[in-house]
C-alpha positions in Angstrom: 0.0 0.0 0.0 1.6 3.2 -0.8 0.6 6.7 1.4 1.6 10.5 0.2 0.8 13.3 1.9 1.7 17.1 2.5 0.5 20.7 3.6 1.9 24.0 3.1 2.8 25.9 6.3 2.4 30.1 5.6 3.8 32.6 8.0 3.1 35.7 5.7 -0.4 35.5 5.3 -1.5 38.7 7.8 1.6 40.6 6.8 1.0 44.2 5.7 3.3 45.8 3.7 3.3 49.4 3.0 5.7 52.6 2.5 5.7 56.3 3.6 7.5 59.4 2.0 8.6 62.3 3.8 9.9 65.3 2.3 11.6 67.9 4.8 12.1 71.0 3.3 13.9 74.0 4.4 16.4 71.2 5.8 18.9 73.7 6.9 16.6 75.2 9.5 15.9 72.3 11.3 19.0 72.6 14.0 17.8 76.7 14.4 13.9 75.0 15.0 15.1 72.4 17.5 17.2 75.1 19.3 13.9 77.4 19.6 11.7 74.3 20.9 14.9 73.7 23.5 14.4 77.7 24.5 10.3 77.3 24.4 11.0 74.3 27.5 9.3 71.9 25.0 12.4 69.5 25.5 12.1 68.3 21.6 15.5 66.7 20.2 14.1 65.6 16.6 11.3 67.0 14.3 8.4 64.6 13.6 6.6 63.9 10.7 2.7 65.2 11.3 1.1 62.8 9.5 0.8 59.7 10.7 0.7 56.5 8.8 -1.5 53.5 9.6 -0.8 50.0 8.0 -2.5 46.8 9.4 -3.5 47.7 12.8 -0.8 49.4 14.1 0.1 53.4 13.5 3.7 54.6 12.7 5.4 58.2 13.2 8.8 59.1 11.9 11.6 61.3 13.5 14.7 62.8 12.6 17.5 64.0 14.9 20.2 66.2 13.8 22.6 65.6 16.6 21.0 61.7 17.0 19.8 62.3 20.4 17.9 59.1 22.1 14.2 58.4 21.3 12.5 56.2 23.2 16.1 54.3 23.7 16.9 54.5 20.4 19.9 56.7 19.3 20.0 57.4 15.9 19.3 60.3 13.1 15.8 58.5 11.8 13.6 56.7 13.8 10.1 54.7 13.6 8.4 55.1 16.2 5.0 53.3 17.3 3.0 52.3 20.5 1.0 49.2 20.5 0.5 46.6 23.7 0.9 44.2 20.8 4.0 42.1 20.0 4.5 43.0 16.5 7.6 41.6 14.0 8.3 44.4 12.1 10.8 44.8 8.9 12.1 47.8 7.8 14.4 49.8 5.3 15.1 53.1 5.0 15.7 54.7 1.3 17.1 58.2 1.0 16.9 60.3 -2.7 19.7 61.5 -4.1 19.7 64.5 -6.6 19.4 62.0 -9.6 15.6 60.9 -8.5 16.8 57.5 -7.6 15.8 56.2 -4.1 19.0 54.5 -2.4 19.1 52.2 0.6 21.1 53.7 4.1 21.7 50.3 6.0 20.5 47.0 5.5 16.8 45.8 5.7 16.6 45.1 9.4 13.5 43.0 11.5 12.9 43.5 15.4 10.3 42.2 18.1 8.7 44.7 19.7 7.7 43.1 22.8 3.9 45.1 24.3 2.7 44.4 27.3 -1.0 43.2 27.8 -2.0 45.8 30.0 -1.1 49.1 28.6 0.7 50.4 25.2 4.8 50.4 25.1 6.2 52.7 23.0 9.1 51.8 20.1 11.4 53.5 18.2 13.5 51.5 15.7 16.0 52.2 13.4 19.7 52.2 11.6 21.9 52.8 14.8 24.7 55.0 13.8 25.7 57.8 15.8 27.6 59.1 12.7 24.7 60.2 10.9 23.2 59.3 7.7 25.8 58.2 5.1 27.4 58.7 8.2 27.6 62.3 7.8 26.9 65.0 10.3 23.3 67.1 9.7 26.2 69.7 8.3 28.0 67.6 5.8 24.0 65.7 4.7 23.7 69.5 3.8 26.6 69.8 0.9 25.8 65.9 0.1 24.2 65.0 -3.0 20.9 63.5 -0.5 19.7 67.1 0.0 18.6 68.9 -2.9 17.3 72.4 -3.0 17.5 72.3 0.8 15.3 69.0 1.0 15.8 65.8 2.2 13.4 62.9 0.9 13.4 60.0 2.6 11.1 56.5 1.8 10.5 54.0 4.4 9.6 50.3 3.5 7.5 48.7 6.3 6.5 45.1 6.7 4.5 44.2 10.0 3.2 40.9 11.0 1.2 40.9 14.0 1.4 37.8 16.9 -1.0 35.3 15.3 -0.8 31.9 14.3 0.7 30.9 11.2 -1.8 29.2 8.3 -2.0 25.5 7.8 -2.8 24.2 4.4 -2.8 20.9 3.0 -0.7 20.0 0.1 -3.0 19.4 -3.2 -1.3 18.2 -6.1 -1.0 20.2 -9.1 -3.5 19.5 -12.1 -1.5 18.3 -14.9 -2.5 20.4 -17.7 -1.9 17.8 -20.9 -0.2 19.5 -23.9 -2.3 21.0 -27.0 -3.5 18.4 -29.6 -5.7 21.1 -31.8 -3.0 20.6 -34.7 -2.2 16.9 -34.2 -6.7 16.6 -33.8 -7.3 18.4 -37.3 -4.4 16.9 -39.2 -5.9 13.5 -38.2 -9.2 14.8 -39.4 -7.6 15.3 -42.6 -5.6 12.4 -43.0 -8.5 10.1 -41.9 -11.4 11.8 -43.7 -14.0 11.8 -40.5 -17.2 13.5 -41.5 -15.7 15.3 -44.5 -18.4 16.8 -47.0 -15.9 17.6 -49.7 -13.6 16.2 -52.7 -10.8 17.0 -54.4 -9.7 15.1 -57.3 -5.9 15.7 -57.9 -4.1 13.5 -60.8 -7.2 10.7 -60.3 -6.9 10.8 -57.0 -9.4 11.3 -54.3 -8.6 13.7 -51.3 -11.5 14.0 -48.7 -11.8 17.5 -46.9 -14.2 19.7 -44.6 -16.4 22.9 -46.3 -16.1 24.2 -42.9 -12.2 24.4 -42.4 -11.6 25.8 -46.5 -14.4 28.4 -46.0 -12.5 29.8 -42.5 -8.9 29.1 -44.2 -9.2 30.3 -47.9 -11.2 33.1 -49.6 -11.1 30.6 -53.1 -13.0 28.1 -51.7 -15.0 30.2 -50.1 -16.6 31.5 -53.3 -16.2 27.9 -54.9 -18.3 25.9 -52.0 -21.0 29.1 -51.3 -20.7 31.3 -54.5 -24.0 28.9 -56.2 -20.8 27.7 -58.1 -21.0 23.6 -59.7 -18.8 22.9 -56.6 -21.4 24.4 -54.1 -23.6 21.8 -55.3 -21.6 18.5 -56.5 -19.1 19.6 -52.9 -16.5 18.1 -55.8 -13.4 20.0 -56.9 -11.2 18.9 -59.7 -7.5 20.4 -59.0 -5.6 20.7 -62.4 -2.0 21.6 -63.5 -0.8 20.8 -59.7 1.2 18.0 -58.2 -0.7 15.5 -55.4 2.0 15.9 -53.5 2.1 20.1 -53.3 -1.5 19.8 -53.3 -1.3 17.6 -49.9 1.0 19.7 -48.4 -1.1 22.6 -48.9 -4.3 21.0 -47.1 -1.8 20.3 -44.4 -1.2 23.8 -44.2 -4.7 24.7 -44.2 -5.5 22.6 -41.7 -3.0 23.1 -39.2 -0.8 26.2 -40.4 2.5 24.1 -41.0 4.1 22.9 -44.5 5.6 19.0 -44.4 9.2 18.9 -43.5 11.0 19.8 -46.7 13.0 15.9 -46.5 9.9 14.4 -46.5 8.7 16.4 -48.9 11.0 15.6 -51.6 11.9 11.8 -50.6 8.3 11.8 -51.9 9.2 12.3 -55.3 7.2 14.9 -56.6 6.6 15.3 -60.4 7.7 18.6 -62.5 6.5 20.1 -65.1 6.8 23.1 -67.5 5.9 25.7 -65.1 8.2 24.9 -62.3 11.1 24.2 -64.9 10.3 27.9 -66.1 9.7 28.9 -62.3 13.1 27.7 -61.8 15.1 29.0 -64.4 13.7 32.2 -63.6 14.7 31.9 -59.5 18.1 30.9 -61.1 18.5 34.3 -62.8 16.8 36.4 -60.0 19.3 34.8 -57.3 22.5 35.4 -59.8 21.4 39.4 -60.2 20.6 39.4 -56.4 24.1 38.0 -55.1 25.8 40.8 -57.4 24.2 43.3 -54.8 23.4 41.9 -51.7 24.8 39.3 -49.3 23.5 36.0 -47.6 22.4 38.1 -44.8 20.7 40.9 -46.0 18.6 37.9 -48.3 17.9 36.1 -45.1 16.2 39.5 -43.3 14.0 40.0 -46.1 13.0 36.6 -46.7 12.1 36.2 -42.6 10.0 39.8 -43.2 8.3 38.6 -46.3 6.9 35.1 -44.9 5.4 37.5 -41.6 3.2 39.2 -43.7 -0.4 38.3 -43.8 -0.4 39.3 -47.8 2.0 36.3 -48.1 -0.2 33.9 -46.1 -3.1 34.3 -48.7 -0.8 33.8 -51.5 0.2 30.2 -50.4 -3.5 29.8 -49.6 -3.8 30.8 -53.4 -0.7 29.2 -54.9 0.2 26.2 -52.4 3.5 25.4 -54.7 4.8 29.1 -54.1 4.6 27.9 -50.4 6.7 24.7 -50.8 9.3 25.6 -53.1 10.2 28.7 -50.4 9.9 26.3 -47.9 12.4 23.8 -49.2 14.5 26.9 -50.4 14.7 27.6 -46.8 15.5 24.7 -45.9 18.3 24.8 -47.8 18.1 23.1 -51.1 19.5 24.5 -54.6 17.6 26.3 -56.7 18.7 23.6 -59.1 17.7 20.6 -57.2 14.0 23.1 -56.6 13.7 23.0 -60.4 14.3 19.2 -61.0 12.4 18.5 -57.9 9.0 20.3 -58.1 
């Protein structure tokens, strides 16, 4: 007896992520503002951003300190600072804009507990602990940096917070296996095996069964032959002349499932010529010989890979089914002489 099993064990499902942007303008006073606060008795070593941001259930405020003076135990120029009674993860990084627009990281991303207490709020402050500064620089060297432009300082915080809950338990369900796309193996079958066709072809006494339904979507000819009143609307039998069996197949093939037969098989097939592909030849023969006396293998190769993308090209092989081959075995990369004896 054989036994599987699994679940899937998530730890970030009530995780809320968010970020905050504070611009402080007029960065140079902020030492002259502190210093009046100081003289007002109001005790303030940092300025605070008013606004303050709520994400998940918790709400965050953001300091700065010029001369890094302690917050809430924490020494540093910028500080996030919250209350909650909570114990909260939470995951932070601080980004600071330089005068090219582009936000860069000061310190690494960091993660802390902060430990609340069931009976009343504890207060937090969290941050990058260097006494230096940001950049390590002093609020007077930030000032000549490249971080503070037109006496602004931008900075971007990154918050992640996960509050105290139990993580999510999921069990493991196997992955549908999606089986691979048979529409083109399906209709080539249909053709090959003749299942509820309505149509003949007869190409060089031979009888090829086909679908109204898949010419009239695929080409504008039959189209007009199978619901123009034309003898073939009626009789649903089409005599192909002056063509090959072989090209002919090839292009039903292509009709049906918008591919040409490998250009090996193709010839090991041993398709008949006749005056018109001699003549189609010779004439590719003298066209190539006047091309190479101006352009190169490569610049051939580009136009040919533009010319079979168009759509104007797609109806002429629907027309013309030969045109289609002979490229396709050109392509492939048989002679134009071989081509002529070939087809």
């Amino acid at each position: 007896m054989q036994a599987s099993g699994g679940e899937s064990t998530k730890f970030d499902h009530m995780v809320a992520k968010g970020e905050y942007v504070w611009r402080i303008e007029g960065f140079s006073w902020v030492p002259c503002a502190l210093e009046q606060d100081m003289a007002a008795d109001w005790g303030c070593h940092w300025v605070q951003a008013d606004t303050a941001f709520r994400l998940g259930d918790q709400t965050f405020n953001f300091r700065y300190s010029c001369e890094n003076k302690a917050c809430n135990g924490y020494r540093g120029p910028l500080a996030i600072v919250f209350c909650s009674k909570e114990r909260i993860a939470l995951r932070y990084g601080i980004y600071v804009r330089a005068r090219n627009g582009e936000f860069v990281q000061w310190s690494q991303t960091s993660k802390v507990i902060h430990h609340g207490d069931r009976h009343w709020d504890r207060h937090g402050a969290y941050g990058p602990a260097d006494s230096r500064g940001i950049f390590g620089l002093s609020h007077e060297e930030l000032l000549q940096s490249e971080w503070v432009e037109n006496d602004t300082l931008t900075v971007k915080f990154e918050l992640e917070v996960r509050p105290h809950q139990d993580e999510e338990i999921l069990p493991m369900i196997p992955a549908a296996e999606v089986p691979e796309p048979t529409i083109l193996k399906d209709t080539r079958a249909l053709l090959e095996q003749g299942t509820c066709s309505d149509v003949r072809f007869m190409v060089q006494g031979e009888e090829i069964e086909a679908h109204s339904q898949i010419l009239c979507a695929r080409s504008e000819v039959f189209r007009k032959q199978l619901t123009g009143g034309m003898q073939e609307s009626i009789s649903k039998v089409i005599l192909i002349e002056d063509c090959d069996i072989a090209i002919f197949k090839a292009f039903l093939q292509f009709l049906y499932t918008d591919q040409l037969p490998d250009a090996q098989e193709l010839v090991q097939k041993g398709t008949s010529h006749n005056n018109e592909t001699e003549s189609y030849g010779r004439e590719l023969s003298r066209i190539q010989a006047k091309l190479s006396e101006q352009v190169d293998t490569s610049q051939v190769c580009g136009i040919l890979c533009q010319v079979l993308t168009l759509p104007a090209y797609v109806e002429l092989v629907k027309k013309w089914p030969q045109i289609g081959v002979k490229v396709s075995l050109f392509s492939a990369g048989m002679p134009v002489r071989e081509l002529s004896t070939t087809m």
